[in-house]
C-alpha positions as CSV (number, residue, x, y, z in Angstrom):
1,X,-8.6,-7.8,26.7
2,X,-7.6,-10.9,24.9
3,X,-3.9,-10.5,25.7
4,X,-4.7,-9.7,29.3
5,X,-7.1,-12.8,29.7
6,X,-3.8,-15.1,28.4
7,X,-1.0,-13.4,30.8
8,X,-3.7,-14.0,33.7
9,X,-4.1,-17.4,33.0
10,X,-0.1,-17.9,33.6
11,X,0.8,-19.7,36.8
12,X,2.9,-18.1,39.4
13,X,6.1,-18.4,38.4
14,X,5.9,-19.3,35.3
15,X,6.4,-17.6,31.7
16,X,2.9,-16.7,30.6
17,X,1.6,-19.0,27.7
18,X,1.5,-16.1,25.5
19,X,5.4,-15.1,26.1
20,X,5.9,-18.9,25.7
21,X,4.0,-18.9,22.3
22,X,6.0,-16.0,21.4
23,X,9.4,-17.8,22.0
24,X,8.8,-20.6,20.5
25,X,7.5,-18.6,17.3
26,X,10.4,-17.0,16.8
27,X,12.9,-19.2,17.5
28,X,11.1,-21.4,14.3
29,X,10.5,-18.6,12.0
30,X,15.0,-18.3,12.4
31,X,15.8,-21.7,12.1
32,X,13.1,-21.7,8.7
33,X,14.4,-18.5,7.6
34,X,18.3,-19.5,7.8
35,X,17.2,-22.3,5.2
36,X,14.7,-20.5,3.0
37,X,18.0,-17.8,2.7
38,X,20.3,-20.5,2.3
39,X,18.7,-21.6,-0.6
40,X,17.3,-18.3,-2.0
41,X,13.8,-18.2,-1.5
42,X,11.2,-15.9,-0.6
43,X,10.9,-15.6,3.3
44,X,6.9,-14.8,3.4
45,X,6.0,-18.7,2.4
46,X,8.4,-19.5,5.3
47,X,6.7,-17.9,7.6
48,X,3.7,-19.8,6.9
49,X,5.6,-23.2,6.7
50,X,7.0,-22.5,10.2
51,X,2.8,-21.9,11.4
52,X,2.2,-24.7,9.6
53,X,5.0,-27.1,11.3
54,X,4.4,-25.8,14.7
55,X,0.9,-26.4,14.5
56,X,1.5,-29.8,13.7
57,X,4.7,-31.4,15.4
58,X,2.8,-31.7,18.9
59,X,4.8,-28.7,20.3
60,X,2.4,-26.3,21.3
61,X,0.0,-29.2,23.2
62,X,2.7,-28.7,26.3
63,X,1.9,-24.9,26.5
64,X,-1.0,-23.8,28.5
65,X,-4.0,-22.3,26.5
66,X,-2.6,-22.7,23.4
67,X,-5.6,-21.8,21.5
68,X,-6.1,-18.9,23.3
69,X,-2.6,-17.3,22.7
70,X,-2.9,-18.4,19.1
71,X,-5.8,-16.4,18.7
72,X,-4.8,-13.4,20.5
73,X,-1.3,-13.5,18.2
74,X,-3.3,-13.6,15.2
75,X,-5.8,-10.9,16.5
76,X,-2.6,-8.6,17.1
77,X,-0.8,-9.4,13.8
78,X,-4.0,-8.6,12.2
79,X,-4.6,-5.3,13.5
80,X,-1.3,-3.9,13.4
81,X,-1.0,-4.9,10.0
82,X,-4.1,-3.0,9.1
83,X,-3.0,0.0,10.1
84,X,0.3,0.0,8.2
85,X,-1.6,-1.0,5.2
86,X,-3.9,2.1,5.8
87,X,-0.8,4.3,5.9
88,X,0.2,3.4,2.4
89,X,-3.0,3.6,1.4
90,X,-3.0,6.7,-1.0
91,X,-6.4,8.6,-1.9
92,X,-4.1,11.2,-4.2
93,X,-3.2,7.7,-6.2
94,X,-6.8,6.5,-6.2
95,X,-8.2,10.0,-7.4
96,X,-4.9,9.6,-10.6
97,X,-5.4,5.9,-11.1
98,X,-9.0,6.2,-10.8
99,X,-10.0,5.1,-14.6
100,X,-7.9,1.9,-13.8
101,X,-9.2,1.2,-10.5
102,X,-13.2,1.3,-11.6
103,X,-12.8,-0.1,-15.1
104,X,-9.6,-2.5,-14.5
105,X,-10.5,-3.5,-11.0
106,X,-14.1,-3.6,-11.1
107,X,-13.7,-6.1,-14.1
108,X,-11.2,-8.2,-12.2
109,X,-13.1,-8.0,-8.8
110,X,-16.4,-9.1,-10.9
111,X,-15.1,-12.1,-12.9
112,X,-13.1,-13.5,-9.9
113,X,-16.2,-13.4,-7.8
114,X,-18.6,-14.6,-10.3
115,X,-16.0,-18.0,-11.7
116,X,-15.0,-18.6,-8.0
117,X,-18.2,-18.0,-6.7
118,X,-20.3,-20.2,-8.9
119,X,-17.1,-23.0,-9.0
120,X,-17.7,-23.3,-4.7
121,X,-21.5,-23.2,-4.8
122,X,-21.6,-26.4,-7.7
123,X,-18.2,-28.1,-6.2
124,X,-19.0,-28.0,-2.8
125,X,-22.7,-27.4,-1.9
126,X,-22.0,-24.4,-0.3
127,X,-25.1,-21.5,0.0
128,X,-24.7,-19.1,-2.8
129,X,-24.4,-15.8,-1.3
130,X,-21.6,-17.7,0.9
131,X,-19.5,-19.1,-1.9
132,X,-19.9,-15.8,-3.9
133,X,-18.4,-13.9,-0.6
134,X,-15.8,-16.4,-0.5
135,X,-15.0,-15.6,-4.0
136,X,-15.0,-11.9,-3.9
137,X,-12.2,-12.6,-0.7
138,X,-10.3,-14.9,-2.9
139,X,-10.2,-12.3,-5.9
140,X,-8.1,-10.0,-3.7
141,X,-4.2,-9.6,-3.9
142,X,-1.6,-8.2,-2.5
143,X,-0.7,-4.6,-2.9
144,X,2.5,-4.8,-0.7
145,X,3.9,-7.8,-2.8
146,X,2.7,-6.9,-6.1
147,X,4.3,-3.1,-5.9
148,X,7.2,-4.3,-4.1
149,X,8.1,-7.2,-6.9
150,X,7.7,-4.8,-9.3
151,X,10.3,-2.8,-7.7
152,X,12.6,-5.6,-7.2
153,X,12.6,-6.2,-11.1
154,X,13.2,-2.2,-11.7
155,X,9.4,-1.7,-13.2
156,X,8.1,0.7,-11.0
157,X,7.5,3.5,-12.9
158,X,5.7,0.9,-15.4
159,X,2.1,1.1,-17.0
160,X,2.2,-2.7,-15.3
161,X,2.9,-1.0,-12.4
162,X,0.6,1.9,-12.1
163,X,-2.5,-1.0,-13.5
164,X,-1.6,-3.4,-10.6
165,X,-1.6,-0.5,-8.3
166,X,-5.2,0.8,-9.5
167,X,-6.6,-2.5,-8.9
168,X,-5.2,-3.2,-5.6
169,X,-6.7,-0.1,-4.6
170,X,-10.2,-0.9,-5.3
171,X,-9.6,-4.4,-4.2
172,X,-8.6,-2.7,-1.2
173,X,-12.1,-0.4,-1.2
174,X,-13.9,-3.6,-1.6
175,X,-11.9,-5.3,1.5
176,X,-13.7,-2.8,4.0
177,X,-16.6,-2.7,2.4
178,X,-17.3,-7.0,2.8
179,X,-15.8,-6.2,6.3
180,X,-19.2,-3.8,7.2
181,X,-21.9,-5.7,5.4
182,X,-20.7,-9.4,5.7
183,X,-22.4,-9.0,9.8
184,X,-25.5,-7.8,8.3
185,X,-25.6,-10.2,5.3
186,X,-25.6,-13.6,7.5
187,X,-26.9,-12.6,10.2
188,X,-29.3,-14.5,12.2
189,X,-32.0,-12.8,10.4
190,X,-33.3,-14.4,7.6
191,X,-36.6,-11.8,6.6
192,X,-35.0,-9.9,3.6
193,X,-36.8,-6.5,4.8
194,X,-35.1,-7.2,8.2
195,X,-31.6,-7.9,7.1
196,X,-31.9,-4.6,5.0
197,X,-32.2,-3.0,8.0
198,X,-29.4,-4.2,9.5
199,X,-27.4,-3.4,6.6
200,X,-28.5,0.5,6.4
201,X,-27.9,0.4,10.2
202,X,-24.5,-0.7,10.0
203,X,-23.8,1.7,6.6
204,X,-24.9,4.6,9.3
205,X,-22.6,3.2,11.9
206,X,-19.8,3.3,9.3
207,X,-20.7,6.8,8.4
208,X,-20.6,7.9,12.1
209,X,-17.6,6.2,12.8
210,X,-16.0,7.7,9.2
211,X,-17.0,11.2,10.4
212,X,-16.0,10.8,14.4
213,X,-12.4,9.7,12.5
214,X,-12.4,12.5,10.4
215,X,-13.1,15.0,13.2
216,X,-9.7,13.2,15.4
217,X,-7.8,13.4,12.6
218,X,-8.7,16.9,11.6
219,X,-8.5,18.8,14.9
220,X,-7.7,16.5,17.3
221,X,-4.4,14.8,15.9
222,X,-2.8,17.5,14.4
223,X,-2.2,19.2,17.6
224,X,-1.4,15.7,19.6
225,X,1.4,15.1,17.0
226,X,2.8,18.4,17.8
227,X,3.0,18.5,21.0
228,X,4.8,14.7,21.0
229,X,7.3,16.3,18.1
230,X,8.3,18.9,20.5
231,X,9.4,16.9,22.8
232,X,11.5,15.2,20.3
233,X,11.0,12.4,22.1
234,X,11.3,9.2,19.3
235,X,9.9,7.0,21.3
236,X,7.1,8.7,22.7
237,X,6.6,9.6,19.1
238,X,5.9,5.9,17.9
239,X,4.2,5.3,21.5
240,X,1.7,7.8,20.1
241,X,0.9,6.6,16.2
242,X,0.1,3.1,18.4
243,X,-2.2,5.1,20.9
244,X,-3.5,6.3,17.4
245,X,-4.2,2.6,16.0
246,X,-5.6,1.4,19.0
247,X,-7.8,3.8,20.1
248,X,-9.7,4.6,17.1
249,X,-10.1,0.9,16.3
250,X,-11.3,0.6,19.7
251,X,-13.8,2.9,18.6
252,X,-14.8,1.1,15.7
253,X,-15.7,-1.7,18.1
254,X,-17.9,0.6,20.5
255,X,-19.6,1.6,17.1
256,X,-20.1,-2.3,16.8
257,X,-17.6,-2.2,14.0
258,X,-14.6,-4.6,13.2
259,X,-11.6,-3.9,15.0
260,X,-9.7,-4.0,12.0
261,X,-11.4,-1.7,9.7
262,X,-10.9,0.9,12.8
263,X,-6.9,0.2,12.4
264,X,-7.3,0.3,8.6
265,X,-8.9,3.9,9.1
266,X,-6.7,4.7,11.7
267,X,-4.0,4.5,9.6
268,X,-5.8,6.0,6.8
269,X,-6.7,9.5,8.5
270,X,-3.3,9.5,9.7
271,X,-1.7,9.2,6.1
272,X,-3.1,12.0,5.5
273,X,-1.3,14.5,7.7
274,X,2.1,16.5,8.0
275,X,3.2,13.8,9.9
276,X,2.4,10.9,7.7
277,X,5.9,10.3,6.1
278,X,7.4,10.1,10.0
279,X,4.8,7.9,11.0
280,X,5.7,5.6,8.0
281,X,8.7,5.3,8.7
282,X,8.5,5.2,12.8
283,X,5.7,1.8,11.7
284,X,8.0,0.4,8.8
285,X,10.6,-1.2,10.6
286,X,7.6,-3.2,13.2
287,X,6.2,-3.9,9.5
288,X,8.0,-6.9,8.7
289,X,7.2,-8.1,12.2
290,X,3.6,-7.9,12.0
291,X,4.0,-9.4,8.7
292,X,5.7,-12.6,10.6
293,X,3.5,-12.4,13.3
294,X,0.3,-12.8,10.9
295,X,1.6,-15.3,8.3
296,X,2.7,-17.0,11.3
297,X,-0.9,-17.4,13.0
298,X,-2.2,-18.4,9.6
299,X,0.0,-21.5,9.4
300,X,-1.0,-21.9,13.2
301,X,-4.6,-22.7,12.0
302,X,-3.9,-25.3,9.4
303,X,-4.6,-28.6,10.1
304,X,-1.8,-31.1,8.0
305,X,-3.9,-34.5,8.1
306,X,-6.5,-32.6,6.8
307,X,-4.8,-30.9,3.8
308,X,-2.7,-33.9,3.5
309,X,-5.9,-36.2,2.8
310,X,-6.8,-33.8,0.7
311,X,-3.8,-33.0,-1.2
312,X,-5.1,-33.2,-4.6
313,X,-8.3,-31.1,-4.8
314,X,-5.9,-28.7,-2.9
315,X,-3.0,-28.8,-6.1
316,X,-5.8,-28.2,-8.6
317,X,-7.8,-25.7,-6.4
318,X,-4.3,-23.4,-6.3
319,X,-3.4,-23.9,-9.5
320,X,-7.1,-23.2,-10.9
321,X,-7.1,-20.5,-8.9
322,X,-4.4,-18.9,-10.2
323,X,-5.1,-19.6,-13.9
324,X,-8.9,-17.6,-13.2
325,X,-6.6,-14.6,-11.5
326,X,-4.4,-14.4,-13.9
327,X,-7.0,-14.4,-17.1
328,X,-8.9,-11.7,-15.1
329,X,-6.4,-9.1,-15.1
330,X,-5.2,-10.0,-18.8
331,X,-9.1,-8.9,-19.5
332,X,-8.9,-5.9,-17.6
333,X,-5.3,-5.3,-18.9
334,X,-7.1,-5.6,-22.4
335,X,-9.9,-2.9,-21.8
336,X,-7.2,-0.7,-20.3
337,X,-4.6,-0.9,-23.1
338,X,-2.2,-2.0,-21.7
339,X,0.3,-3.1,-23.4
340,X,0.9,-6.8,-23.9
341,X,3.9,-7.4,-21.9
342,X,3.2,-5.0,-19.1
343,X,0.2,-6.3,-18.8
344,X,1.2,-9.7,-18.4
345,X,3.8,-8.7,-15.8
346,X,0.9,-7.0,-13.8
347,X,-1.2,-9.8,-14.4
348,X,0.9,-11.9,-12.9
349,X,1.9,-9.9,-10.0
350,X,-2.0,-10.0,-8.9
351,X,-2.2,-13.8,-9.4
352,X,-1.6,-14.3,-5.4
353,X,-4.6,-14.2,-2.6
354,X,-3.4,-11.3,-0.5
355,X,-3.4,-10.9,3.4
356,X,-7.2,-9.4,3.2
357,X,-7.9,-12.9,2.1
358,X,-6.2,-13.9,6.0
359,X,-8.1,-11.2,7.7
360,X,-11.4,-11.8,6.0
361,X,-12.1,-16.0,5.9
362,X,-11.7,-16.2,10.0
363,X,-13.7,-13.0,10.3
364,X,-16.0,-14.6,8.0
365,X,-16.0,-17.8,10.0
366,X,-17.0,-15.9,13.4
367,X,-19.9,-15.1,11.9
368,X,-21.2,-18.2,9.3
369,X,-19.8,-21.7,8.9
370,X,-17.4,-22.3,6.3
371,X,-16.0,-25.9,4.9
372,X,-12.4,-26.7,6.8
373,X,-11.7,-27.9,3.2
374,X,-12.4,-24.4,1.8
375,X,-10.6,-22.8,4.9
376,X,-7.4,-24.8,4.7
377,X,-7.4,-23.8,1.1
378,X,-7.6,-20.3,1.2
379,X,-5.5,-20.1,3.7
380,X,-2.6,-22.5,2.0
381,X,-3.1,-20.6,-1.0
382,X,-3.1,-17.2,0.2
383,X,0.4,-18.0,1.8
384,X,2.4,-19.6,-1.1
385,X,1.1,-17.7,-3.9
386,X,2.2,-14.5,-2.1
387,X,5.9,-16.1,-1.6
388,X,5.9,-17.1,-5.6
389,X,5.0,-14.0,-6.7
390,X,8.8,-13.1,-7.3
391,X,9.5,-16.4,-9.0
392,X,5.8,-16.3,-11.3
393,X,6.9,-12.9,-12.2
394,X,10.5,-14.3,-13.0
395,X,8.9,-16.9,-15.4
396,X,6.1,-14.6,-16.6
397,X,9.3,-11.9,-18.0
398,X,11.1,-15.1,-19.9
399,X,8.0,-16.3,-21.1
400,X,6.6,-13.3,-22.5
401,X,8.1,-13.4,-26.2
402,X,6.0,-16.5,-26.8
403,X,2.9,-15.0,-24.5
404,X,2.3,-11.8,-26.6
405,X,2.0,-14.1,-29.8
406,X,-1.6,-15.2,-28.3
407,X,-4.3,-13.4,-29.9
408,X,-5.1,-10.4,-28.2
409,X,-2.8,-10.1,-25.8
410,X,0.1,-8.4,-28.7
411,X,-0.7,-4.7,-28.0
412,X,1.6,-1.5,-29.2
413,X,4.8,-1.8,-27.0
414,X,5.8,1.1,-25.1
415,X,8.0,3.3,-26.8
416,X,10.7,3.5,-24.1
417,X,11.4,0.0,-22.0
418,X,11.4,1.5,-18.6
419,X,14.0,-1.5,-17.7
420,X,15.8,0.9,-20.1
421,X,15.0,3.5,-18.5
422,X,16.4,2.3,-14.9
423,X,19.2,1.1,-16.3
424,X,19.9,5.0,-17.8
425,X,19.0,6.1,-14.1
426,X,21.5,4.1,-12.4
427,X,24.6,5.3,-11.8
428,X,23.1,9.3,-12.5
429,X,24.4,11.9,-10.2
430,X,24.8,15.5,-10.0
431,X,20.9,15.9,-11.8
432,X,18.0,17.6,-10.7
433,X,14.6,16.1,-9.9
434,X,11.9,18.5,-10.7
435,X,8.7,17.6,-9.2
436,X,5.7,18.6,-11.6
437,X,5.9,19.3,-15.2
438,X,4.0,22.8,-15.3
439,X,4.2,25.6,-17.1
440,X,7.6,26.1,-14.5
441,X,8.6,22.9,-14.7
442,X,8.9,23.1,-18.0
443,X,10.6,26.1,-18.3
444,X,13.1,24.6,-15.6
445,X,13.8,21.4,-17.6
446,X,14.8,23.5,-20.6
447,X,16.7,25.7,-19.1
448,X,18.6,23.6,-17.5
449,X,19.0,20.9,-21.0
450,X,20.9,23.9,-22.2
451,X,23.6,23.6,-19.9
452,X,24.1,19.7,-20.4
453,X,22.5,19.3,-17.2
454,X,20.9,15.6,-16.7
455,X,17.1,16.3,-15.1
456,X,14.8,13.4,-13.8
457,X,11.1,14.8,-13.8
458,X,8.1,13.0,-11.4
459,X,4.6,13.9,-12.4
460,X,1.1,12.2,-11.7
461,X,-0.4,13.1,-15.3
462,X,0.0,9.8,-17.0
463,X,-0.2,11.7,-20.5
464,X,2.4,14.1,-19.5
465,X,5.2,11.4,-18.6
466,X,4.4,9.2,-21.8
467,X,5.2,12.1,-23.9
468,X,8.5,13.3,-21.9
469,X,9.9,9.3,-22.1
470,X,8.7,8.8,-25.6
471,X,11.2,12.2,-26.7
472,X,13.6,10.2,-24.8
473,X,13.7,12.1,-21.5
474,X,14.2,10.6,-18.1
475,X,10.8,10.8,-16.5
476,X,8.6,8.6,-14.0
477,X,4.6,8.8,-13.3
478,X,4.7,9.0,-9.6
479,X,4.2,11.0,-6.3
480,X,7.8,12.3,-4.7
481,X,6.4,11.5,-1.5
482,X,6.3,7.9,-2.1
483,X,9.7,6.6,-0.7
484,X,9.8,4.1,-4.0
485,X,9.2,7.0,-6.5
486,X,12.7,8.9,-4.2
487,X,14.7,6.1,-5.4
488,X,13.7,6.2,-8.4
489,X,14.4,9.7,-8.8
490,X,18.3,9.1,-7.1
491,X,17.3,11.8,-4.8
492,X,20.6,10.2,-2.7
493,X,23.0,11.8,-5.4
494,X,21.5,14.5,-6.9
495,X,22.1,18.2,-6.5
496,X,18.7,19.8,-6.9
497,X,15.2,18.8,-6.4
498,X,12.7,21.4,-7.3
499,X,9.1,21.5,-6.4
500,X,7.3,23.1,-9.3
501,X,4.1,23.6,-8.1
502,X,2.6,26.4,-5.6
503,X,1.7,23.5,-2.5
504,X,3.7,23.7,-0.1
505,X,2.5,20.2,1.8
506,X,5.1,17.2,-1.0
507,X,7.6,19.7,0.4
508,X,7.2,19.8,4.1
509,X,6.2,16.3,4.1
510,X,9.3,14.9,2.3
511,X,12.3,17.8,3.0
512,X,13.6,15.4,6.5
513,X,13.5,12.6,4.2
514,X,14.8,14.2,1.4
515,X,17.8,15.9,3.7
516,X,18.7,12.7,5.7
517,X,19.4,10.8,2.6
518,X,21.6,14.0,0.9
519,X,22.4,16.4,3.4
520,X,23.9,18.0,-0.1
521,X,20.8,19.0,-1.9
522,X,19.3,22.0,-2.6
523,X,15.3,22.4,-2.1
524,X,13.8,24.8,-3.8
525,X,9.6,25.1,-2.9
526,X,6.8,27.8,-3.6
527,X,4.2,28.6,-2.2
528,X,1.4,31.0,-2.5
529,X,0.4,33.1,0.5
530,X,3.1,34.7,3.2
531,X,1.9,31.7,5.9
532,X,3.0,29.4,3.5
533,X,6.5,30.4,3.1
534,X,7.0,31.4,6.9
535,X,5.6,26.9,7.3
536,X,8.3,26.4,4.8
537,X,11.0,29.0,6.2
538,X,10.3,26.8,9.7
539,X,10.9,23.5,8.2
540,X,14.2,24.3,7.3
541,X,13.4,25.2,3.2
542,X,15.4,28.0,2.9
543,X,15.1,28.6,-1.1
544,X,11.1,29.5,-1.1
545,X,9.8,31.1,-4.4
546,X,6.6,33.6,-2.9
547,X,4.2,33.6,-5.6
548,X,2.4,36.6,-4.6
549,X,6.0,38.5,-4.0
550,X,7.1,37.6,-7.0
551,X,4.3,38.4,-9.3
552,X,3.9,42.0,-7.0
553,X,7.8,42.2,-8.1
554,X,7.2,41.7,-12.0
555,X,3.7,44.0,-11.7
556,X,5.9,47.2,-10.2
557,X,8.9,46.3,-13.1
558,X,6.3,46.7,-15.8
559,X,4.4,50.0,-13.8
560,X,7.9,51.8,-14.2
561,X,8.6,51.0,-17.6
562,X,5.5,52.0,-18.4
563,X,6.2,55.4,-16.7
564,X,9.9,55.2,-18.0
565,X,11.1,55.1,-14.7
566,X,14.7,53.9,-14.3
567,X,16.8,53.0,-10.9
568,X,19.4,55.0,-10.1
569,X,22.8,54.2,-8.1
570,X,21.9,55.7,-5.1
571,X,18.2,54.2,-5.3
572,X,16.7,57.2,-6.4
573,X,14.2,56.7,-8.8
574,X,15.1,58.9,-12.2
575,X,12.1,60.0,-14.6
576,X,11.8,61.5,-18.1
C-alpha cells in the first residue's frame, strides 16, 4: 500500500519519486563501492556511508515525497530481508547447539541487556523499561556476518564457530519475541493488570498466527510448490517463494502482528520443506540486494549535524559498546569451555550490532519515543561494526598469543587446528563424504581406510567429530545440507558421498545441489520403507540401500543355513 501511495503521488509524465529514489540509490552505492573495492574494504559499511551521504548532500530535497519513498524503501528492504534470514534459520541446529544457545546466549543476551540497559537509563534519563529494551536490541549480532567471517578465515567447522552460531540463534529467538510484546509493553495503557492483558492477547495472536502458518506450510504449500515445479517454470518458481513472503506476512498484520515477524515466519515454515534448499538459492542472489537496500535506508535516516555535534559521546558509545559485547561472549565462552582462542575469535565475531538492531529501534520508535542521540547511535553503530567485523577478527587472530595469557581466558587448545584441518582439505579429490558416523558410517570409513582411500565425515554429534579429528581424521560438525558445510566437505571433487543414515529427506533436499556442482558423483541413500525409495528412485538417486529389503535378504540367508539349504546353478534349491 505504501509503495502504491508513492507511484500515485508521481506527476504525469514524470519518473515516480520512488523509481527516482531508486536511481539515485544505486547509482551512489557504485560509485562508493568502486572505492571501498579499490582500497580493500568491506562493502556493508559502504552501503551505509552512501545512506548516510545522500541523506545529507541536499540531493534528495529535489525529489518529490522523499520521506515517503525513504520509508517505503526501508519498509521493503526490511521485509525481504526477514524472510531470507528466516530461510537460514535452522531449528535442526538450534535442537544440536541447544546447550550453547540457553547457557551461552542467555548469558550474553542477560549481561548486554542489564550493563547497556542500566548505562542508558543513568546517562541519558531515559525510562527504565525503555533503556533495558534498547539494551536487549543492542545485545544482538549478526548471524549472516559472524558465520560468513568465520568462513572467510577457513574456521567453519570451529568450536568458535558452532558457539557464535548457538548464540545468534537465541539472539535470533529473542528478536521475535521483543517484536510481539514491545506493542503491549508501551502501550498507551499504563494499569499493570491492563497491559498484562494486552500482552496475553498478543501471545494468543502469535499462537494463532504460528498455527495458521503451520497449517500453510504443512498442507497448503507442499502441494503449491509442486504444482509451480512442474511447470519448471524458474521464474514462476521465485514469483511463488515471494507470493509466499508476502502473503503470510500480510497475515501477520491482519492478526495485528508485525509485518516482519510474518516474513521472518514465512521464511521459517518454508525452510522447512523439500523445497527449501531451491528456495534458498532462487532468494540468495536478491540477498545481497536487500542487504543494500536496507543498510542503505539506514544511512537515509541519519542526520550528520547531529552526529557530528555529537561526535564524541558517539566514539566512546561504539567503542564502549563493543568492549561490553566482546566481554560478554568471553563469559559465556568461559561457562561453555571453549577454548581460549576459539573463544576469542567468536567473541569477536559477535562484537557488531546486527541488522535486528535496524529492524527493531524504528519499530520501536513507532510505538515510544526514543533520544535522536540514542537513535543515530545505534544506528551508526550497528552499520560499521558489522563492516569491521572482518578486520576485528583479523586483529583478534594476531593478537591472540598475548590475549590467552589473561587469566582465564588460557583454556586446553583443541587438539587438531581446524586452520590445519582446511588446509589438509584443500586440494583433496577423488574422497568420499560420508554423512553420519553410525554404526554404517563407521563400518564405511574403515572399509574404505583400508584401501588408502581419503574420507571426509559430516556429523551433528559434537562428541562424535572431536574424537574422529583428535585420531587425526578429516571430520567437520555440520549439516550436509548447509551449502557452507558442501564446501567444506569438497563435494565439487569428490567421487562418493554416502548418506549413512535411514532419512531419506538430507538426500532429496541436497542431490540437485549435490549433482549440479559434480555431475561425477555417486549418491548412495537409504531409506526405510518401499515409499521412501520409490521418493528417492524419482529424484534421480539411483544407488538406494532398502532397509527393510535388505534385512528380509540377510533374515532368508540365515533361515537356509539353518535348514542347510544351498543354491543350485539352475536356482533350484538343494537340501540335505
Amino acid at each position: 500500500m505504501m509503495l502504491l501511495s508513492v507511484l500515485a503521488s508521481a506527476e504525469p509524465n514524470a519518473a515516480p519519486p520512488f523509481f527516482t529514489l531508486l536511481t539515485v540509490v544505486f547509482m551512489g552505492i557504485i560509485a562508493i563501492a568502486l572505492v571501498l573495492a579499490h582500497f580493500r574494504q568491506s562493502l556493508m559499511a559502504g552501503y551505509f556511508i552512501c545512506g548516510v551521504i545522500l541523506a545529507n548532500c541536499g540531493i534528495l530535497d529535489h525529489i518529490p515525497n522523499s520521506d515517503v519513498s525513504i520509508q517505503a524503501l526501508s519498509e521493503v528492504g526490511i521485509i525481504l530481508l526477514m524472510f531470507t534470514l528466516g530461510l537460514e534459520f535452522s531449528l535442526d541446529e538450534l535442537k544440536h547447539l541447544r546447550k550453547t544457545a540457553l547457557l551461552g546466549g542467555g548469558l550474553q543476551m542477560f549481561l548486554c541487556t542489564a550493563v547497556f540497559g542500566l548505562g542508558l537509563h543513568y546517562v541519558t534519563g531515559m525510562d527504565l523499561s525503555h533503556s533495558l529494551t534498547v539494551g536487549a536490541i543492542m545485545g544482538l549480532s549478526s548471524t549472516a556476518v559472524a558465520l560468513k567471517s568465520f568462513q572467510e578465515f577457513g574456521l567453519s567447522g570451529t568450536s568458535g564457530a558452532r558457539m557464535a552460531l548457538g548464540i545468534a540463534l537465541f539472539q535470533d529467538i529473542a528478536a521475535i519475541m521483543l517484536v510481539a510484546i514491545m506493542p503491549q509493553i508501551f502501550g498507551t495503557s499504563r494499569d499493570s493488570w491492563e497491559t498484562a492483558f494486552n500482552i496475553g492477547a498478543a501471545v494468543l495472536r502469535g499462537v494463532i498466527f504460528l498455527a495458521a502458518a503451520w497449517l500453510i506450510g504443512r498442507y497448503l504449500l507442499p502441494r503449491v510448490m509442486l504444482a509451480v515445479a512442474r511447470t519448471k517454470s524458474r521464474e514462476l518458481f521465485t514469483l511463488m517463494v515471494f507470493a509466499i513472503c508476502s502473503g503470510i506476512a500480510m497475515l501477520a498484520s491482519l492478526l495485528g502482528l508485525s509485518i516482519e515477524l510474518g516474513a521472518f515466519t514465512a521464511g521459517l515454515f518454508v525452510s522447512g520443506s523439500y523445497y527449501s534448499h531451491r528456495v534458498l538459492s532462487e532468494v540468495l542472489p536478491f540477498k545481497d540486494l536487500f542487504l543494500t537496500i536496507f543498510f542503505v535506508s539506514a544511512g537515509l535516516l541519519i542526520d550528520i549535524n547531529d552526529l557530528w555535534e555529537h561526535i564524541g559521546n558517539v566514539v566512546v558509545f561504539a567503542t564502549f559498546v563493543l568492549a561490553v559485547k566482546f566481554v560478554a561472549c568471553l563469559v559465556a565462552a568461559h561457562f561453555l569451555k571453549i577454548p581460549g582462542r576459539m573463544g576469542i575469535m567468536a567473541s569477536t565475531a559477535l562484537t557488531n550490532v546486527g541488522e535486528f538492531s535496524l529492524v527493531l529501534i524504528p519499530f520501536m520508535q513507532e510505538i515510544t519515543p526514543i533520544p535522536a542521540l540514542v537513535t543515530a547511535n545505534v544506528y551508526a553503530i550497528a552499520a560499521v561494526s558489522m563492516g569491521m567485523t572482518p578486520l576485528l577478527m583479523k586483529a583478534a587472530r594476531r593478537l591472540t598469543p598475548l590475549l590467552v595469557r589473561i587469566p582465564g581466558l588460557k583454556l586446553k587448545n583443541e587438539r587438531m587446528s581446524v586452520e590445519t584441518l582446511i588446509t589438509r582439505v584443500s586440494g583433496i579429490k577423488d574422497h568420499a563424504v560420508i554423512c553420519g558416523y553410525g554404526p554404517v558410517g563407521r563400518k564405511m570409513h574403515e572399509s574404505l581406510g583400508r584401501y588408502g582411500i581419503p574420507c571426509i565425515i559430516i556429523d551433528l554429534n559434537a562428541d562424535t567429530v572431536k574424537s574422529l579429528l583428535n585420531g587425526g581424521h578429516l571430520a567437520f560438525l555440520g549439516d550436509i545440507q548447509h551449502q557452507i558445510t558442501m564446501e567444506l566437505a569438497s563435494i565439487r571433487t569428490a567421487r562418493l558421498i554416502a548418506f549413512t543414515f535411514p532419512d531419506p529427506n538430507p538426500a532429496l533436499s541436497t542431490y540437485m545441489q549435490i549433482k549440479n556442482a559434480n555431475p561425477d558423483i555417486t549418491v548412495i541413500a537409504r531409506a526405510k520403507f518401499r515409499s521412501e525409495v520409490a521418493s528417492l528412485h524419482h529424484a534421480g538417486i539411483v544407488n538406494v540401500i532398502h532397509d527393510e529389503e535388505e534385512t528380509g535378504a540377510a533374515a532368508v540367508r540365515l533361515a537356509k543355513l539353518s535348514f542347510d539349504i544351498i543354491e543350485t546353478g539352475n536356482g533350484g534349491p538343494l537340501s540335505h
